[in-house]
N, C-alpha and C positions, 0 to 999 in steps of 0.2 A: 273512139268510143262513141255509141250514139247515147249520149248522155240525158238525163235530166234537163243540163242547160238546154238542148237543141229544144229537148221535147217543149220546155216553157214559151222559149224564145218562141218557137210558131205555133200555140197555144193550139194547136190541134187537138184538141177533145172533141171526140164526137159521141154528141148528146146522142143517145140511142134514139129516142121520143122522135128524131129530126130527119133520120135519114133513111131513105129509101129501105135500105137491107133491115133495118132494126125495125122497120113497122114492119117488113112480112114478118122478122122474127116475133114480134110481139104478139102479131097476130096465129101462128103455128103456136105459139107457146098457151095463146087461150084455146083453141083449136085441140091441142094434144097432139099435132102433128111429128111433134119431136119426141114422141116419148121417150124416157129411160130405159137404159141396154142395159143385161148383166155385162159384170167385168168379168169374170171368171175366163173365158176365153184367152182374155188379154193377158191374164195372171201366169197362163199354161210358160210362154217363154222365161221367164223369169224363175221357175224350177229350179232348185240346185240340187245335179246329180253327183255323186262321187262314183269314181267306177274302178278305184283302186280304195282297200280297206285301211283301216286305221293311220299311225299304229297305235294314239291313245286319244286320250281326251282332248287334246288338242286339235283332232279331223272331226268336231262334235259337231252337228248340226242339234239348231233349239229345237224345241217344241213344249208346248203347254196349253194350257186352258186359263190363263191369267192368274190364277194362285200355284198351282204346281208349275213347274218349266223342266225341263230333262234335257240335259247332254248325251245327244245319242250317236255311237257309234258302232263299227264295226271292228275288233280285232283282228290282227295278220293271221288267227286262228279258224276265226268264222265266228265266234261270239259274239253274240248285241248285247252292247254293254248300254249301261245308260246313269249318268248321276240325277239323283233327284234331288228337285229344291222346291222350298217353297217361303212363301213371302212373312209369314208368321214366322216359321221356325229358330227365336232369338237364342242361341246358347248364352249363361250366363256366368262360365267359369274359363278362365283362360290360365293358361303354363304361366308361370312366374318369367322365362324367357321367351315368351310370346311378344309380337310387336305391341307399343305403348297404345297406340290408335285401337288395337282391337279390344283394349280395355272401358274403352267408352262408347257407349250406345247400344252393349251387347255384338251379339257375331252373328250374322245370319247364315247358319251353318246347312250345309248340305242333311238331308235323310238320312243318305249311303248312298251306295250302287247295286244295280241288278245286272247281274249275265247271264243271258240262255245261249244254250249252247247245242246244237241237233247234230248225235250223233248220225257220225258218218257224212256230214255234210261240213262242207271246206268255202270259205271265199275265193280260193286257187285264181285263175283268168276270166271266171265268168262270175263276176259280180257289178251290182250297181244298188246304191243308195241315194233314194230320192224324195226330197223335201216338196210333197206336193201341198202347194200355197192355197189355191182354193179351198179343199176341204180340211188342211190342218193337220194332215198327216204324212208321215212315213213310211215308204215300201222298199223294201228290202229283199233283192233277189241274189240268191246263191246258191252256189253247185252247179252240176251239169247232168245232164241225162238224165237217170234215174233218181241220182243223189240231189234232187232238185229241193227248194225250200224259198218259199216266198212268207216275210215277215211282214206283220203291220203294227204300227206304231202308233198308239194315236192317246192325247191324254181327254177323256170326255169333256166338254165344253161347256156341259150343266152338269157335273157330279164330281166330286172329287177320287175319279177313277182315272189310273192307267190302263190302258188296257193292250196286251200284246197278242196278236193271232199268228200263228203258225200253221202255214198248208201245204202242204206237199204231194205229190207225187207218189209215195209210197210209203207204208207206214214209220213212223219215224220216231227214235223214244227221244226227248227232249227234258231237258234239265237248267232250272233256275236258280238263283244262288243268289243269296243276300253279301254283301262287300260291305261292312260297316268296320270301317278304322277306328271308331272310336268305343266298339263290344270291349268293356274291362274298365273303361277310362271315361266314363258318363252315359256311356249309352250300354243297352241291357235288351236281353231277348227274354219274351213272356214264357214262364213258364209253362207246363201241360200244351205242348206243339201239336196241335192233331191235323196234319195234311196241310199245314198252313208254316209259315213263318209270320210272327207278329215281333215288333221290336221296337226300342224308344228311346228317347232320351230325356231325361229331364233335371231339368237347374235344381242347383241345390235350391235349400229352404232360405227363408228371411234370414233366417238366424246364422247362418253356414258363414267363417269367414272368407272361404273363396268365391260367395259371390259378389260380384259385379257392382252390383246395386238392387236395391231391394224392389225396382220394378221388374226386376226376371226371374224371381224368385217363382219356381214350382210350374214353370212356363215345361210343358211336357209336350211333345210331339213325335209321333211317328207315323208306322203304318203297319199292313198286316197283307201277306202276299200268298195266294190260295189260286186254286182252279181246278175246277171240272177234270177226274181221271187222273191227277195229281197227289201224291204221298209223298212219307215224307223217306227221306235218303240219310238227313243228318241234319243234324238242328239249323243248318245254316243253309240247306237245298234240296228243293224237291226234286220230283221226277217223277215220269209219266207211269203209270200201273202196269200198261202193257203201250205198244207201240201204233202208233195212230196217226192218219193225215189229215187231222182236225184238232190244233190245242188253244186254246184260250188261257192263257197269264191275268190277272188281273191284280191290282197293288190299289189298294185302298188307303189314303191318307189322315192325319186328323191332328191339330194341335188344340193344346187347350194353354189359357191364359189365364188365370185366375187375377184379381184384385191386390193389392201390395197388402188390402184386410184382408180378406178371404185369408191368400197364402199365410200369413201369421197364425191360424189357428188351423193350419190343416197337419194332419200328419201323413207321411211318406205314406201310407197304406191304403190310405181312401183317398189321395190323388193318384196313385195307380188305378182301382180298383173304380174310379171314375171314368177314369179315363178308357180302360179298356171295354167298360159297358157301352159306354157311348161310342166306342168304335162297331162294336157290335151292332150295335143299333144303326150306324153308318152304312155296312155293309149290308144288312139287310134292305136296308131304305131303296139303298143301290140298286141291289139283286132284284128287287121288283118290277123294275123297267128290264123288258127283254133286249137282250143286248143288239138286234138288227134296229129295234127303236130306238136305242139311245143312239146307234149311231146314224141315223137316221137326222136325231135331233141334232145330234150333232154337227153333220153338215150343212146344216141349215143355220145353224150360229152364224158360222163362219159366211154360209154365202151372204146373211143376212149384213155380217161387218164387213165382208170386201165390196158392196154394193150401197152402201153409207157415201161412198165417196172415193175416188181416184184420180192422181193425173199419170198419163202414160204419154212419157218424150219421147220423139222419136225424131229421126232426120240423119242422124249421125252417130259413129261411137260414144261420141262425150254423151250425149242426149239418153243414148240407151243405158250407160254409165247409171246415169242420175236414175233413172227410172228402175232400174233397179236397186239402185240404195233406199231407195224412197220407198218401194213396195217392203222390202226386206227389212229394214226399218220396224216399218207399219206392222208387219207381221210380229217383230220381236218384242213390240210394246204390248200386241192383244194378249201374245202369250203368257206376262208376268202382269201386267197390269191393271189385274180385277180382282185380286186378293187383300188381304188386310190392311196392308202398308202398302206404301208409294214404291213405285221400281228404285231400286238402289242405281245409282250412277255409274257407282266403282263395280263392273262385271253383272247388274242385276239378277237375273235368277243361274247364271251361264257361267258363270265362275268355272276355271278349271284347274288340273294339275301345275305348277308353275315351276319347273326346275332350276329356273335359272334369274328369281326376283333378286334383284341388289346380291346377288354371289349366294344367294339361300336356295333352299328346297322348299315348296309349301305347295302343301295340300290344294285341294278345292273346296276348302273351307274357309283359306284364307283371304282376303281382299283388304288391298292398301287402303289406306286412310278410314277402317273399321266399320262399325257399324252405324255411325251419326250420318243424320240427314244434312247436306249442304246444300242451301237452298239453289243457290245461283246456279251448283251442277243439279239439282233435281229438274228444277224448272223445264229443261231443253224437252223433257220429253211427254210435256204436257201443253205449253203455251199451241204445240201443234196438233193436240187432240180437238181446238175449235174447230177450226176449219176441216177437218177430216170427220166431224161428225161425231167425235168418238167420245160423245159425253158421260160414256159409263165409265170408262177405264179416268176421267177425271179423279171419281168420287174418292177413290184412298186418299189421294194428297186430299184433297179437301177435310174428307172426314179426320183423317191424324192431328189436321193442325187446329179444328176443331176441339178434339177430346181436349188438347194441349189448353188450349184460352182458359180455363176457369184458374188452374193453376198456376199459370203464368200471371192474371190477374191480381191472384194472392199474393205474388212475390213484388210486385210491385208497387203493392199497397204495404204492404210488410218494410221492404227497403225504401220507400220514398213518399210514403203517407201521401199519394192520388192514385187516381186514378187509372182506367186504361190498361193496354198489355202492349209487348211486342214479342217476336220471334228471333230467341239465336240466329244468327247464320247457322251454325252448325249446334243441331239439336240432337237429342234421342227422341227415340219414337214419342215417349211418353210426355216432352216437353219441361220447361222449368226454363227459368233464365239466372244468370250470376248477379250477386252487387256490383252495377259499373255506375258508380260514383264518378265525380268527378277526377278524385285520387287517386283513380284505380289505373294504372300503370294502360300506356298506351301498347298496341299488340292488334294482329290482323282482322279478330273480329270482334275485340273489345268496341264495345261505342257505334257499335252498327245495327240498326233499328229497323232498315226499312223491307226487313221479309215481310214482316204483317202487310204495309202497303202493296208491294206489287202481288200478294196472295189474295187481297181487297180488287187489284184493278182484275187479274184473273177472272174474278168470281163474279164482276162485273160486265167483264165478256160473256161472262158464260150464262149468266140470265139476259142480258140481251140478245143470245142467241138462241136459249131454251125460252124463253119468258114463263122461269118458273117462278113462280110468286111465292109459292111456300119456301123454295132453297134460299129465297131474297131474304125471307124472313127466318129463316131459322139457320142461315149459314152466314150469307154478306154483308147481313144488315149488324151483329153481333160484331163481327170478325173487324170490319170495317172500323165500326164506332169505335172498340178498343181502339183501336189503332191510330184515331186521328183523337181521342181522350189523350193518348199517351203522348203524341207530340203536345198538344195545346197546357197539356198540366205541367211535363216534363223538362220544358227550357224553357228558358226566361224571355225576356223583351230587350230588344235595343235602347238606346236614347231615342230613337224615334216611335216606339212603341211597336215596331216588329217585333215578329218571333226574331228569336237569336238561339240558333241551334248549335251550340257550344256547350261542349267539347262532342262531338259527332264526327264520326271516320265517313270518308267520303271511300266506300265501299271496304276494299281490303287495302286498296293502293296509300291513301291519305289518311294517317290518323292524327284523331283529334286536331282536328281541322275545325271550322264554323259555318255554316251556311254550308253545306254539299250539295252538289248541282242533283246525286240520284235523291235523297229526301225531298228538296224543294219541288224536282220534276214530278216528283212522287204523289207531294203534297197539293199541286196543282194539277194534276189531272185527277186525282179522286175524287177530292171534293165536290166539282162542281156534277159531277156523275151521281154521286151521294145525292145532290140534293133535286136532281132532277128523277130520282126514284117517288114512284107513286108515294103519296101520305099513307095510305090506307096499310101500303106491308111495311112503313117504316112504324104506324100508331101498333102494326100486328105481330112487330117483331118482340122476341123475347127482353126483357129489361134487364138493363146491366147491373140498374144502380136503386138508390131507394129514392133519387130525384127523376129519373127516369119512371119508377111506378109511380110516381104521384104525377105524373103525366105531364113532366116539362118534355118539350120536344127539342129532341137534339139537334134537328137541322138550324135551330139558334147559335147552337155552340159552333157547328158547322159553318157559315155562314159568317161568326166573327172570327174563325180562325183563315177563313179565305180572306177577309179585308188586311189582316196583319201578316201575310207571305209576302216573303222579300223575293223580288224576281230574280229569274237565275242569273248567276253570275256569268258576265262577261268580261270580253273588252276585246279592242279592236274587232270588231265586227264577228266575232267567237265565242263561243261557250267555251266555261272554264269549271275545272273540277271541284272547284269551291269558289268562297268568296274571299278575296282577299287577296296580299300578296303571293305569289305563286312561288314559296321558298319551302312547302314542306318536302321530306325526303319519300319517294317515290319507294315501295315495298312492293308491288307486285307488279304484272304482265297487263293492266285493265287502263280502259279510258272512260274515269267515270263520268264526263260531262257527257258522252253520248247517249247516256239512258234516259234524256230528255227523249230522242227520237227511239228506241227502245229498249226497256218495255212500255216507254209514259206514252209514245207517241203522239208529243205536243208538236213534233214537225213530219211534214210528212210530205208525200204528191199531193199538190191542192191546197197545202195548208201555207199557211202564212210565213214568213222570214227565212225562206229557203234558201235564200245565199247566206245566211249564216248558220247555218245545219250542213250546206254541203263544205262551209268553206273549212265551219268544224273537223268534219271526218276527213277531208281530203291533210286537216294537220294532226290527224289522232297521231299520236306517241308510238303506240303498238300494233301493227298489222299480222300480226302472227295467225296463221290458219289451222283450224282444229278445235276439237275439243269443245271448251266452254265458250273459246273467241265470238263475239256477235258481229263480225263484218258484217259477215253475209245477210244476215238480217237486218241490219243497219241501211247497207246499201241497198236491197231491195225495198225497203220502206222509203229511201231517195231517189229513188228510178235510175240507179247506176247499176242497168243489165249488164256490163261487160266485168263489173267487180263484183257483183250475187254471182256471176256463172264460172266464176272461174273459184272461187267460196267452195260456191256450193260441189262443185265438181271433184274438189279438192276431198271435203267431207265426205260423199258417197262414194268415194276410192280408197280412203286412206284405211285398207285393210290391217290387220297386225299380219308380221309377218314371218308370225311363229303357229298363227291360228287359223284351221282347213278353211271358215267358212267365209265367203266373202262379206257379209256384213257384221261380222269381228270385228268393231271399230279398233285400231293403232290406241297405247294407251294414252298418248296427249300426258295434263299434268295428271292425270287418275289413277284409274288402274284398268287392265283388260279383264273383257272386253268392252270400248269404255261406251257408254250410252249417249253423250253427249254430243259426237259428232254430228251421230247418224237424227237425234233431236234435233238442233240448229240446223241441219241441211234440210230437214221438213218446211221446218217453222220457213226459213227461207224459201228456198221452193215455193209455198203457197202465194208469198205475197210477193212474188215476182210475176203471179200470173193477174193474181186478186186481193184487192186491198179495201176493205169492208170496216167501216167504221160507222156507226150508228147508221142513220140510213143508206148512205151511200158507197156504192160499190165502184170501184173503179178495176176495170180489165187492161190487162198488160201492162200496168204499170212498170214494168222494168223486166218486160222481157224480150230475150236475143230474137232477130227475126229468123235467124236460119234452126231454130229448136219449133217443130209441130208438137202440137199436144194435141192428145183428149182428155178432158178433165170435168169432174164432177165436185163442189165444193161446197160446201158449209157456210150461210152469210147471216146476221143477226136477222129478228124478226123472223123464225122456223123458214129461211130460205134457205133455196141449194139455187148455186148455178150450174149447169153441166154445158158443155160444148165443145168447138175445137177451135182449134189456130192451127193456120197454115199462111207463111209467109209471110208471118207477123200481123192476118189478119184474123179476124173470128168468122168462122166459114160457118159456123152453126153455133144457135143458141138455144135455149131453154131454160127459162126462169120460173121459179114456183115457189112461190105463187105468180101467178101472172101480172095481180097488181104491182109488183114488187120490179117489175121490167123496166118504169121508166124512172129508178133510181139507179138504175146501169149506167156508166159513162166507160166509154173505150179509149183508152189513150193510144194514139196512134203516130 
């Protein structure tokens, strides 16, 4: 292994500022001699074509615009089918013999499905299906000769339209069809059908007793699916008027979400009647943009987000491996990841048919472990939208757990008379937390406090890299304070006058445990972040309390709960997963003393006590690969290239192997297709090339020599670094801003 230790032991860092090759590059990088390339080029190989069809939802390729997502395939027939989803749509009534998890947090249910179908045209020997990555779309070619039909696929990237094009060869009558399993049984097609299909679904009312919970009450969503030269055939499918080699499909979406007050006073008839006006109004809004401009715009989304940022490995199969999970990845995140809510973990917008879950049958509405957000599997597929640039597709998680704080704060103050908030591990959209008292029965995420924190250090990164001032004050600086109110008020002191953080689960693995290494790591790298933010957005941020508006400033309270942190626990020269004797009974797969190194990243390349960071991980408990597992991120933040690459490699492979597309993540503990893989194998990735922490940037910190890249990335302070390696060195560089060059160090 060329390891960490070696790298130390010959302290090889080279200071960019010092040597030869780094002052021309400094110099080309003020110069502009390096400009920025499009990736789109690069994108072209990484395509996935199918060239045999179906036979169901399982051969699905994604596609979306961040709120909608579609499974799209081809039948053994020649039909494009497609499920639709989208990231609002909460149903809020489940079967009595429905699984118990889908009872909580709501179910985020499919639309339905659409099939067109062009007579007289077959997928027979001459077909191909292809997911083109640059622009966001699908092309679909079928038939032969005469009977030829080329599809497109594509969901608009600023409107919340599908849109399907059909062209042919000769004129061709062509027929759509609505697929809703759930017409009779919660969902309902709009009355007075004229050349359209409109259809919906919506939760029962407050009052109903099969709903859920009274934040999905009268939650309505659907869509309404029309097109030019199209009529209707029968209330469930249209069809073309006369036979043509020019048709446009177009499926227009919309959910509405009413207030838990609102829904109390509405009646069934004017949230229909709302609802469908505002759809109207939807589709016109649409219809105004000519459809070569939208897609126009369209493509431009998209080249605008594949050119934010890229690394492209190359050298070897394993290399092209990764490079391909990692683009495909990327893609499957822009898809789902800009609509209301955060990407679900368990299958995100891609959910499909499941025949064969624990001996059952289940729809593609169904997904293991329901509709509650769990942080630890959410996380994977944001901590990597820093680096990538991709700071819109942050803003759900952020904003959800936002809405969540005022009344989490209530309950807090309600069950334990102070201050402060924290975050379930596993939440509903809407948030709230339980009485966990001291008495309150120990269990996996009883007594575990610290989402708020690592959602605090997130947000932390991410104004250090945007340097948005207003998110500092209207999202971190709020989110944060709760969060470190809620330790300082919530546990008591030692004999020494430390915190004493009992009874506190050391993640899921340790409960009720005292002192846990993830809180304490937690609590020690926030704070001193906290208090190194400008006065001016913490004097501008919103007030929590009525001592805060009379203008005490918190970074007091800050400041004395930093002097009473008990350092993390060890012994013999290791971090240990709490503090204390090490006799409690172990419940899960995790090693919580590593999240010292991450997410806290108090160890690292460069940073101080790195023989006991590495001597840590080389005795972690669980090495298991997949899923939620953070080796690979571990290790890359340790400079151990040879256990990130064999991680990460592991991640951007482990396809399911029931599922057509190759970045179908295996479901690990989740469910397919799982998101978390192909998250950690980013996040990792990244900091094997680049590891960015306040100013300073360090290159290659922990990568193989025989992997070349090109890569473009995201550093705090609105920098990108882009360049290459080759043979483990940096063959080209460009930094921008230019000043920001001689905070480069290259580890070699």
């Amino acid at each position: 292994m060329k390891g960490l230790h070696h790298k130390l032991i010959a302290v090889l860092y080279l200071v960019i500022s010092n040597s030869g090759y780094a002052q021309d590059t400094i110099r080309n990088a003020y110069l502009g001699a390096g400009t920025t390339r499009s990736i789109a080029p690069d994108l072209n190989p990484y395509d996935v074509t199918y060239t045999t069809p179906g036979p169901g939802s399982s051969a699905s390729m994604p596609l979306g615009n961040g709120d909608i997502g579609l499974n799209v395939w081809v039948d053994q027939g020649g039909a494009l089918s497609f499920y639709i989803g989208k990231t609002d749509a909460w149903g809020g009534q489940v079967k009595p013999d429905g699984d118990p998890w889908m009872k909580r947090g709501g179910v985020l249910m499919k639309l339905g499905a659409v099939h067109v179908r062009c007579a007289g045209v077959e997928a027979g020997p001459v077909f191909s299906q292809t997911l083109h990555l640059s622009q966001g779309v699908i092309w679909i070619h079928e038939g032969r000769g005469a009977d030829t039909a080329l599809l497109k696929v594509w969901v608009d990237a600023n409107q919340p339209v599908i849109r399907v094009e059909v062209k042919s060869g000769k004129p061709l009558q062509v027929e759509t069809s609505l697929d809703d399993w759930r017409l009779g049984d919660g969902d309902n097609l709009m009355h007075e059908q004229k050349n359209s299909i409109t259809w919906y679904h919506k939760n029962p009312g407050v009052n109903d007793s099969s709903l859920t919970d009274p934040h999905l009450a009268d939650i309505t969503f659907g869509a309404i699916m029309k097109g030019k030269n199209l009529t209707q055939k029968d209330s469930l499918t249209l069809k073309t008027r006369h036979p043509a080699t020019d048709q446009l499909i177009s499926i227009y979406a919309l959910t509405e979400a009413p207030s838990v007050q609102e829904a109390s006073g509405r009646s069934l008839h004017s949230t229909l009647t709302q609802w469908g006006q505002h759809l109207k109004n939807l589709v016109q809004k649409v219809d105004q943009r000519p459809i070569q401009k939208a897609w126009t715009a369209h493509k431009k989304w998209w080249s605008d987000f594949w050119n934010r940022s890229w690394i492209n490995v190359y050298g070897n199969k394993e290399a092209e491996d990764v490079t391909r999970g990692y683009i495909l990845q990327r893609f499957k995140t822009a898809c789902a990841g800009r609509g209301a809510y955060p990407i679900k973990f368990n299958g995100s917008l891609f959910v499909v048919d499941n025949p064969h879950w624990q001996g059952k049958q289940h729809n593609a509405d169904f997904r293991a472990w329901g509709g509650m957000y769990w942080f630890q599997n959410t996380r994977p597929m944001y901590w990597s939208s820093l680096m990538a640039g991709d700071f819109d597709l942050m803003m759900p998680l952020f904003r959800m757990y936002k809405k969540m704080l005022p009344t989490n704060e209530a309950q807090v103050k309600q069950y334990y008379g102070h201050g402060g908030a924290y975050f379930q591990e596993t939440t509903p959209f809407w948030g709230g937390v339980p009485f966990m008292g001291p008495q309150v029965q120990a269990l996996y995420t009883n007594h575990y406090f610290t989402p708020i924190l690592e959602l605090s250090m997130m947000m932390l990164d991410y104004v250090d890299y945007t340097q948005d001032s207003n998110f500092a004050k209207q999202y971190l600086i709020p989110m944060a304070s709760a969060g470190l109110t809620f330790y300082a008020e919530h546990f008591g002191r030692d004999s020494a006058g430390k915190l004493l953080l009992d009874p506190d689960n050391a993640i899921e693995m340790f409960w009720k445990v005292y002192d846990p290494a993830p809180d304490l790591a937690a609590l020690h790298a926030v704070i001193p972040r906290m208090l190194a933010l400008p006065a001016s957005w913490i004097a501008g941020a919103p007030k929590a309390n009525a001592a805060d508006a009379m203008g005490t400033d918190p970074r007091a309270s800050w400041r004395k709960l930093l002097a009473i942190l008990p350092p993390l626990p060890q012994a013999e020269g290791k971090l240990l997963p709490y503090t204390g004797a090490q006799t409690a009974q172990a419940h899960n797969l995790e090693n919580p003393e590593l999240y010292a190194i991450y997410p806290y990243r108090l160890f690292g390349v460069g940073k101080p006590d790195m023989d006991i960071a590495l001597k840590t991980f080389d005795a972690r408990r669980f090495k298991e690969k997949g899923c939620w597992n953070q080796d690979p991120i571990q290790a890359a933040f340790l400079g151990l290239d040879s256990v990130a690459r064999e991680y990460v490699h592991f991640n951007f492979t482990r396809k399911d192997p029931s599922l057509k597309f190759p970045a179908f993540w295996a479901v690990g503990h989740d469910y397919l297709p799982d998101e978390d893989n192909g998250g950690n194998g980013e996040y990792a990735l990244q900091h094997m090339l680049l590891q960015a922490d306040g100013t300073n940037m360090l290159l290659l910190p922990a990568w193989p020599r025989d992997w070349n890249a090109d890569f473009k990335l995201h550093a705090p302070l609105h920098t990108t670094i882009e360049g290459r390696v080759e043979g483990g060195k940096i063959t080209r560089l460009v930094v921008t801003p230019a000043t920001r060059a001689s905070d480069v160090r290259i580890i070699m």
